[in-house]
C-alpha positions in Angstrom: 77.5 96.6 -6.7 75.3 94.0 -6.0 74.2 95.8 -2.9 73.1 98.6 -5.5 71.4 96.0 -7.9 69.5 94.3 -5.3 67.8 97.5 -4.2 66.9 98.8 -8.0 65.7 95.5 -8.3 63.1 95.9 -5.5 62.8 99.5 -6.3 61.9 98.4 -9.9 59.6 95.3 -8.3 57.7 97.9 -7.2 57.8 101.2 -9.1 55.0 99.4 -11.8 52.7 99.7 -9.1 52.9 102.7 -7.8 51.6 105.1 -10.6 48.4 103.8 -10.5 48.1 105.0 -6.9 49.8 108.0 -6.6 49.9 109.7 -9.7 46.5 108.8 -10.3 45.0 109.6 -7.3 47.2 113.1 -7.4 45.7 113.7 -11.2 42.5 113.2 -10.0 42.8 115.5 -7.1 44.3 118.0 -9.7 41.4 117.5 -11.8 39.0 117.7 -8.9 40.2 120.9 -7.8 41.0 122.8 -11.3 36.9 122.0 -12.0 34.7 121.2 -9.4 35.9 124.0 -7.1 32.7 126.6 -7.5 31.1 123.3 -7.1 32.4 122.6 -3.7 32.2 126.2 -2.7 28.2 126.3 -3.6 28.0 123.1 -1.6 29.7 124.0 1.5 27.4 127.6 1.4 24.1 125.3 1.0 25.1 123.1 4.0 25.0 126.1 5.8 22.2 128.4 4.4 19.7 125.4 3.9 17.8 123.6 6.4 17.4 120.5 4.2 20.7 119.8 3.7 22.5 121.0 7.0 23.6 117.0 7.6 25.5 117.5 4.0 28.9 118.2 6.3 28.5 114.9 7.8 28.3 113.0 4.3 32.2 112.7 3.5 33.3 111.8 6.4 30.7 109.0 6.1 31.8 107.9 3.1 35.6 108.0 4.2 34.8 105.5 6.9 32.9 103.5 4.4 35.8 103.4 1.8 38.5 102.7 5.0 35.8 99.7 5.8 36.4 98.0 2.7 40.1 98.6 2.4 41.5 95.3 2.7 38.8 93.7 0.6 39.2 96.5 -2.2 43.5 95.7 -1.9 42.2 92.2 -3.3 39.5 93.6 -5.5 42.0 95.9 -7.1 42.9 94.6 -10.6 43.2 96.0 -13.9 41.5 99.2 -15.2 38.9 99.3 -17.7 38.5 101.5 -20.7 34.5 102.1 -19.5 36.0 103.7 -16.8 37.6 106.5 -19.1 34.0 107.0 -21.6 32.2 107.2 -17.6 35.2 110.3 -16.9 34.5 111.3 -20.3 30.6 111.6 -19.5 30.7 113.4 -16.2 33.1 116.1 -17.7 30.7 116.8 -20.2 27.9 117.0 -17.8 29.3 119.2 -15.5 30.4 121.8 -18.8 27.0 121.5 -19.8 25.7 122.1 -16.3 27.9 125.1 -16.4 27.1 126.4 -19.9 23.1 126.1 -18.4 23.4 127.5 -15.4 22.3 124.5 -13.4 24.4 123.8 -10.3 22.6 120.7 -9.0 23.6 118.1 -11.9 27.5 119.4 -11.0 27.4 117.9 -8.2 25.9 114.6 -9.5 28.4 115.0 -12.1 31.1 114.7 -9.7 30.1 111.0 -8.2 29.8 110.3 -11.4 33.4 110.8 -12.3 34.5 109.4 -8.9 33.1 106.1 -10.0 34.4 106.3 -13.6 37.8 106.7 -12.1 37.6 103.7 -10.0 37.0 101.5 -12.8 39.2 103.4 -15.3 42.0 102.6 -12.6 41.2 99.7 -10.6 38.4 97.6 -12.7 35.1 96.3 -12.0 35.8 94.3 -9.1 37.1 97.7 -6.9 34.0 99.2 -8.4 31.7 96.4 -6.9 33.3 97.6 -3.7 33.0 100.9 -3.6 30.0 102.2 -5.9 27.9 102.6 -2.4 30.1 104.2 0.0 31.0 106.6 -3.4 27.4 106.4 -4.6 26.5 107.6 -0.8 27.3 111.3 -1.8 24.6 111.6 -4.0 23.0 112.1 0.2 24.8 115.7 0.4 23.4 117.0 -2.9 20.3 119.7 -3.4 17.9 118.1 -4.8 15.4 119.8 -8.3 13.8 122.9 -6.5 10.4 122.0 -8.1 10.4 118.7 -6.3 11.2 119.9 -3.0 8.5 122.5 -3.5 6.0 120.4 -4.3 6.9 117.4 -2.0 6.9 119.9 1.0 3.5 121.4 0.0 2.1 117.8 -0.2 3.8 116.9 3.0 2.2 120.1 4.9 -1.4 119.2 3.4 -0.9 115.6 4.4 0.5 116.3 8.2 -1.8 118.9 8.5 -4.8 116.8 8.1 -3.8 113.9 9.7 -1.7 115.3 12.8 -5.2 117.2 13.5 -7.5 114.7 12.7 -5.0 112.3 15.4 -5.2 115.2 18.0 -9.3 115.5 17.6 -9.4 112.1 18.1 -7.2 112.3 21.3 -10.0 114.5 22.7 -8.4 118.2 21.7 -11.1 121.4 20.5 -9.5 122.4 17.3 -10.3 123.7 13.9 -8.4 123.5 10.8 -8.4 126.2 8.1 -5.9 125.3 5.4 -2.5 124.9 7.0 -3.4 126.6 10.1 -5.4 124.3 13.5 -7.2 126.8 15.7 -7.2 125.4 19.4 -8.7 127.8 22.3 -5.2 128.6 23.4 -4.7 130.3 19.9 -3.3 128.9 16.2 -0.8 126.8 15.2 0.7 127.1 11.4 2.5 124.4 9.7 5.2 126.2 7.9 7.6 125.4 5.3 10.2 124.2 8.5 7.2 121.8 9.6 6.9 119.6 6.8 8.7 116.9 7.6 10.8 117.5 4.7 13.7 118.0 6.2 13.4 115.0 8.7 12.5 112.7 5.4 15.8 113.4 3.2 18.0 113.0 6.3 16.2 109.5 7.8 16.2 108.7 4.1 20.0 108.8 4.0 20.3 107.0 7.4 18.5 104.4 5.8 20.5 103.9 3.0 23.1 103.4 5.2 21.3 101.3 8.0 20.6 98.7 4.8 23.6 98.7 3.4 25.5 98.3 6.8 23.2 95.7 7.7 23.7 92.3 5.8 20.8 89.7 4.3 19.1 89.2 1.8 18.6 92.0 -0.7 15.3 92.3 -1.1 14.5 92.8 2.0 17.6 95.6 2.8 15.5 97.0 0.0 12.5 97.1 1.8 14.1 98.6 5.2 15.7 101.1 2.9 12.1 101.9 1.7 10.6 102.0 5.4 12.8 105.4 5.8 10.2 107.1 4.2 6.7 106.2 5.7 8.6 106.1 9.3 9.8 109.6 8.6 6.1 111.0 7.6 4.6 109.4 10.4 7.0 110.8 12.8 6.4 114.2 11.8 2.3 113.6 12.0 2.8 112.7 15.6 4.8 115.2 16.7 2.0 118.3 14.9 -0.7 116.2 17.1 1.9 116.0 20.2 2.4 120.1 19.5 -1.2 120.7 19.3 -1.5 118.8 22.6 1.0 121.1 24.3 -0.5 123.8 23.0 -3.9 122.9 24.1 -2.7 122.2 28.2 0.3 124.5 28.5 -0.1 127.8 25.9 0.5 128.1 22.2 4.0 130.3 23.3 4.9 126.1 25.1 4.3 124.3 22.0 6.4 126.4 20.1 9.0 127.3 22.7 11.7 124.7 23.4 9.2 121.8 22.7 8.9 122.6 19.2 12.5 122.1 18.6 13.2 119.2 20.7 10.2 117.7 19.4 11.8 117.6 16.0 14.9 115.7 17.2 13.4 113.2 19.6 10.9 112.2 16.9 13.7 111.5 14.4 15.2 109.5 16.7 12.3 107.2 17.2 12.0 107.1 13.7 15.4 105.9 13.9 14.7 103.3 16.2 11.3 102.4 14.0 14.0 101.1 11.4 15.6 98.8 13.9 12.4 97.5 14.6 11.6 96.9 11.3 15.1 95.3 10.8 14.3 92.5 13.6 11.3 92.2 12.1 12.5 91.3 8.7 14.8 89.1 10.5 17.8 90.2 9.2 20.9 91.2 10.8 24.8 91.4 11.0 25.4 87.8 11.0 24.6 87.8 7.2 21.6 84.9 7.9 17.9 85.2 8.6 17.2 84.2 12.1 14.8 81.3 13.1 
């Protein structure tokens, strides 16, 4: 008998605790599933059919890791729920009917984060949140982005590369002409497309650079300004590879610059853009060590 008592005792030591992890987290997944499913379905079919967002499939698992990080931190963060939490549920519901109701598939996804972040403070409280509004907040990174800006920021990034990846090949020596979005060279013409933008390049070294910061401890202000560096290092990447291009295409053949090169142009850039943040990390002086260095 006492046998018996002593193990409903621990059973019943326990059993408060337990609802708030499984039987929320299995509501939620309930929830998740019973709404956002077209959601998830038009995301994965994006990932696949668009360009700019073919590194979506690596943004969950991201965030996973991110969440596992913190773990032990977020078992001591965990504390009481708050009622904000609920009226944050309460608002991303209503967003994603509305986005429904108009159509509008890009604020469901946003809609989405949003209730992922209510829930955490509806069930764990502020101090969780503090701990995981990033790693959660990172999946903002997988989501389309308004059609009419990534029109007109890829038209303003052609115009911009255009001129200035020409203007650096001239410079360099190299007979071209440029008409619009097209640079004549004697060896024939090189277009810059939609795919040559830089666009693409941008929104993925932008989310590596959310990351980079956040990973990377020091002062805010300037994990701010790294942040902020993803953007300039990305255009500037993507200028010196259409001057590098026109350059091939000038020794070796127009069908050579847009051969293999073209492609493996793209990638190596990206990853000295890549490297360009580390650089501008050791020059902020910041690093994992959480101090400035001398």
């Amino acid at each position: 008998m006492t046998r018996d008592t002593n193990i409903a005792e621990r059973t019943g030591a326990t059993g408060s605790r337990v609802p708030s992890w499984v039987w929320g987290a299995a509501a939620f997944v309930a929830l998740a599933i019973a709404v956002y499913h077209d959601m998830f379905a038009t995301l994965w079919r994006t990932w696949g059919d668009n360009p700019n967002y073919s590194h979506g499939y690596l943004i969950p698992p991201v965030t996973a890791l991110l969440l596992l990080r913190v773990r032990k931190e977020f078992a001591g963060a965990r504390g009481r729920g708050s009622v904000l939490g609920l009226v944050v549920i309460v608002a991303a519901l209503a967003g994603h009917l509305l986005s429904i109701r108009a159509g509008v598939f890009m604020t469901q996804g946003y809609s989405f984060v949003l209730l992922l972040l209510g829930c955490v403070v509806f069930l764990f409280g502020t101090g969780a949140f503090k701990l995981t509004w990033f790693p959660i907040g990172y999946l903002v990174f997988m989501l389309p982005m308004p059609p009419i800006f990534i029109d007109e920021a890829s038209f303003r990034l052609k115009v911009f590369a255009a001129k200035a990846g020409s203007a650096i090949a001239h410079r360099l020596g190299i007979p071209l002409a440029r008409t619009g979005m097209t640079i004549h060279l004697p060896a024939g013409s090189l277009r810059i497309a939609d795919p040559c933008s830089g666009l693409r390049s941008l929104i993925a070294l932008v989310a590596h650079g959310a990351l980079f910061a956040y990973l990377t401890e020091g002062p805010l202000w300037k994990r701010v300004v790294l942040f902020l560096c993803a953007i300039p290092l990305a255009v500037l990447a993507n200028i010196v590879r259409i001057s590098v291009l026109c350059a091939v295409a000038n020794a070796a053949g127009i069908d050579a610059a847009l051969g293999f090169f073209h492609d493996f142009s793209g990638l190596l850039l990206f990853v000295i853009a890549l490297v360009g943040l580390a650089v501008v990390r050791k020059l902020l002086r910041i690093g994992d060590s959480g101090r400035e260095t001398a």
